[in-house]
N, C-alpha and C positions, 0 to 999 in steps of 0.2 A: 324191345328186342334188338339190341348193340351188341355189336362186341367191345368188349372190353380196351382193349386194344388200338389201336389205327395199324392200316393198313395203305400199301400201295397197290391199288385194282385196276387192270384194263380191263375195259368195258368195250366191245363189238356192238354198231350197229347205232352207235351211240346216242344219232339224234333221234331216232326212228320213237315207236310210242311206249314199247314197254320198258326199253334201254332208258331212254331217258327220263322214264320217273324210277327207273333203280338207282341213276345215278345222283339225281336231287335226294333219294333217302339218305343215299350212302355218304354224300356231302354233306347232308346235315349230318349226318355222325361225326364226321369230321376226315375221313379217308382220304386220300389222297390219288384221283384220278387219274389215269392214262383215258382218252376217249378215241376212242377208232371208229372211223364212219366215210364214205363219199360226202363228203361238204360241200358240195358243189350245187346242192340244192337247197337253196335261202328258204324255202318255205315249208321247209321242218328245223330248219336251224334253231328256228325262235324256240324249241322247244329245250334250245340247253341256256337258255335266258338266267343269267345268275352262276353261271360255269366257268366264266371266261377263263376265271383264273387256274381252269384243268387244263392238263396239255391235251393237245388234240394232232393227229396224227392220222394222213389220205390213208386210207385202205390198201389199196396198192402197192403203198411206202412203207406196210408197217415191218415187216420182216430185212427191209432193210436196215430201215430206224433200228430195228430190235440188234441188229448187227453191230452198227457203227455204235451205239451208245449201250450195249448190256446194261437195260436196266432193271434198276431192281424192281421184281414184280411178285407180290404174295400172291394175287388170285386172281385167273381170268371169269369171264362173264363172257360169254360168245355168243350173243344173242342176234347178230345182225346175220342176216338171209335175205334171197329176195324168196318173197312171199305171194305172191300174184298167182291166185289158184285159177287164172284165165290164161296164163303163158303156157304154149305145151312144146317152146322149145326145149328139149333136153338138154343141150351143149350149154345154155344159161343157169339151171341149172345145176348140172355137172361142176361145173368150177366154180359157184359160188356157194353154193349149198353142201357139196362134197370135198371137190378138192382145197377148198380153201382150209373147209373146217379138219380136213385131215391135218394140215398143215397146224393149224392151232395146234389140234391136240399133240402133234409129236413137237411142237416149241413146249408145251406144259410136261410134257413125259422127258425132256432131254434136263428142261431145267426145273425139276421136281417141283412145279405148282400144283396143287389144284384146279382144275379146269371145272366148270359150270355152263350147259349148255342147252339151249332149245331145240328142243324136239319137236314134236305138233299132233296132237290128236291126230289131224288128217292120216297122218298114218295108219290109223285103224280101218278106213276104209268104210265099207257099210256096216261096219261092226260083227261082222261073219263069227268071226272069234271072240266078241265082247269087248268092253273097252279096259283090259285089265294089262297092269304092266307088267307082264310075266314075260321074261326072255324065252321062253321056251315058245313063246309063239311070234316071236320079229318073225322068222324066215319067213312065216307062211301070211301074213299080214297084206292085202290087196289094194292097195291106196286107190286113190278114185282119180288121181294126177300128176303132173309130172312134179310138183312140188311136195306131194304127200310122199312120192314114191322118191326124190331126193334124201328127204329128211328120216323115213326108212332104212335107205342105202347105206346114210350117215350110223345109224343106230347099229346094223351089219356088221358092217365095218368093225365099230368101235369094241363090239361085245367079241368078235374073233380076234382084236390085235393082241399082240403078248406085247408092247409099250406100251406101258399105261403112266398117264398122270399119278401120283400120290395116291388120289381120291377124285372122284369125278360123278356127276348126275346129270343124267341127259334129262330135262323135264319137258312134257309132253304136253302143252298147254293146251286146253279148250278152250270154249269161247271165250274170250276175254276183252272186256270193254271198260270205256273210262277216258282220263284227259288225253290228250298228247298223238290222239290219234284223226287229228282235222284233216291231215296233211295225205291220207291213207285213199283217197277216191273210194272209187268202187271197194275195195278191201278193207275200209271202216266196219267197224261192226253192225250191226243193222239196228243196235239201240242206238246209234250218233243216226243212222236215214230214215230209222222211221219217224224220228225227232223231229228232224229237217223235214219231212213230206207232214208230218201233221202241220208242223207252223208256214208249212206255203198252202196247201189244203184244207186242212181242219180234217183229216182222215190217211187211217193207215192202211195197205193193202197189204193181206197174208194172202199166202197160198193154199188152195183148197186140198184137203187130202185124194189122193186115188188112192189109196185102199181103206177099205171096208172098214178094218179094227181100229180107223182114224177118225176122227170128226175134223173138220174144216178148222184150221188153226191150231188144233193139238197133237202139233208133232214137237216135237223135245230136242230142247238142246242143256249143253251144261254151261251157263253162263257163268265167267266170274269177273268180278272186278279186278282194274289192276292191283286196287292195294293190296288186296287180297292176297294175290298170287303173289308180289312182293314180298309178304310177310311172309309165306314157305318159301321164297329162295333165300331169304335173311336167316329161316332157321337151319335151312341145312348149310348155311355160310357156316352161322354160330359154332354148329355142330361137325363141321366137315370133318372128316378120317374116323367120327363115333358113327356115322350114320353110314351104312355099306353102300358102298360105290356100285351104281348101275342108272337105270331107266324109272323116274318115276312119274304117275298121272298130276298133273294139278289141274283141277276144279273142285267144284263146290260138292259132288259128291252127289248131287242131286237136279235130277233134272225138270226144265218148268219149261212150257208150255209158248207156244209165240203168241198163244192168247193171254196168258200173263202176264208177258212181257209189253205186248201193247196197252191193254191194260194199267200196268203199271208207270207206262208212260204219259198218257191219260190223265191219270191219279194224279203225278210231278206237278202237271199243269194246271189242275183243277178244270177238268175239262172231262164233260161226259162224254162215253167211246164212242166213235164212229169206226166201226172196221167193216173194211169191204176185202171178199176174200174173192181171188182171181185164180185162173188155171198154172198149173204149175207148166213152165215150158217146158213143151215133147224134148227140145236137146238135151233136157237134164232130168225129165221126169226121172228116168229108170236108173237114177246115181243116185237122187235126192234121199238125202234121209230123215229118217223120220225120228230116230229115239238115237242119245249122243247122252252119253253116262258114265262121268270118271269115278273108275273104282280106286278109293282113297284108304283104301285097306292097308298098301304100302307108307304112304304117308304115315298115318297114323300108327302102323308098328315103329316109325322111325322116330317117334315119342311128340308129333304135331299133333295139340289138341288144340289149338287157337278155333271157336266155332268162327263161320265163314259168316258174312253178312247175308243179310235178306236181299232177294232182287228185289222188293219194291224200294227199301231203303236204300241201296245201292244206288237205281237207277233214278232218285229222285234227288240224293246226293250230283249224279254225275250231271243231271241237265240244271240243278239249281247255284251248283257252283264253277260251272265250267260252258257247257253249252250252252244256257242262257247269259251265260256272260263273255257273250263273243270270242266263244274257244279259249276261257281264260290259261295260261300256261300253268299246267302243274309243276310245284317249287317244292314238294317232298313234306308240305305245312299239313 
């Protein structure tokens, strides 16, 4: 799945963990990089190990860069956000999460690019509404924080401007795990901690359910791997101005269980389960949720049929070739 073509692509966000295995895909294609990021933090640096020869360009500096040098740029990727569903300053943000990205998008709508950007499941909220990407239901959408309800705002926003990009997809990514994310703390996915707690332990703790229709560890999320999600933003690259510009889900389209997933971690190691299941914290019982389900309806009208991998195969991939090999860097191989 290439295009044909080469291209010159800015990439947002760039060192962080899903920018930077799109942009080892997109190098190995052959493309030609612009990389926008705060670089000012060596310990996700390593994750553009193999890039050197991309330009890279502070965040802060890029609209001036973009100024002084017009350059030529076929397609942005705006993926960098702060993400930290623990921050509830608003004013942070506000200008990273909103104003920034306004600003992208009227650089792609002045200089007829296409723009490509991340959205976030968390925008759904408790899934009040379901998890489907119909515009007809942004306004009413409840986010659970100030980052859900950023990337929300950004979505608002974008479906009322009359400037529009060419062509543009906000993708609203679910759970998604895999290399490049060591560097992420507490906001790693919980297949990179439960990994780590099994190999300092020998045991994984889930959360017990509080309600009834739950059994202890079978609450649902939609996990997907990064390649995964890769492959649908590469197809609606391929395809961009055939595929209609708006908001769409990516995950797997099916939800599994945090006792699969432990399980399935387990399994990677050869190692029979040990799960011990603890109270959910009162600060969050009554947000937690419990079932997290992207409806892939719109993808798949958009002509993606590529079937998604299996979470055991997946998460046996991700700790056999990467987390047991001391966070090896993903290179796009």
């Amino acid at each position: 799945m290439a295009l044909s073509e080469k291209y010159n692509i800015l990439i947002t966000g760039a060192a962080g963990f899903i920018s930077s295995c799109l942009a080892h895909r997109l190098y190995k294609q052959g493309h030609t990089l612009i990389l926008v990021d705060n670089f000012h933090f060596p310990e996700k640096n390593k994750n553009l190990e193999g890039l050197s020869s991309c330009k890279r360009i502070e965040r802060d500096d890029l609209f001036n860069w973009i100024e002084d040098n017009e350059p030529a740029v076929d397609f942005v990727f705006h993926l960098g956000a702060r993400t930290d569903t623990t921050e509830f300053k608003k004013d942070i943000f506000d200008k990273l999460n909103v104003e920034y990205s306004k600003d992208i998008w009227r650089y792609c709508a002045l200089e007829d690019i296409p723009l490509f950007y991340a959205s976030s499941a968390a925008t759904y909220g408790l899934g009040e509404f379901g998890f489907v990407d119909d515009h007809d239901i942004v306004e009413s959408l409840k986010p659970l924080n100030p980052y859900g309800d950023s990337k929300n705002d950004f979505d608002k926003w974008a479906l009322k401007e009359f400037m529009e990009p060419p062509s543009w997809y906000g993708f609203k990514f679910f759970n998604v795990f895999g290399p490049n994310e060591y560097h992420k703390g507490r906001m790693a996915s919980v297949v990179f901690h439960f990994y780590n707690q099994l190999m300092n332990t020998g045991e994984v703790n889930l959360f017990k359910s509080h309600k009834e229709e739950y059994g202890d560890g079978e609450q649902t999320r939609d996990f997907i791997y990064v390649d995964d999600l890769i492959n649908v933003m590469l197809y609606f690259l391929d395809h961009h101005g055939k595929a209609e510009s708006g908001l769409y889900n990516i995950g797997t389209g099916k939800a599994r269980t945090y006792n699969d997933l432990a399980k399935a971690i387990f399994k990677a190691v050869d190692k029979s389960p040990v799960i011990n299941y603890i109270d959910t914290p009162e600060d969050i019982r009554d947000k937690y949720q419990y079932f997290t389900e992207a409806n892939m309806s719109k993808v798949e009208a958009a002509g993606y049929d590529k079937p998604f991998t299996s979470l055991e195969d997946t998460v046996a991939h991700y700790i056999n070739e990467y987390l047991s090999q001391n966070n090896r860097v993903y290179t796009g191989e």
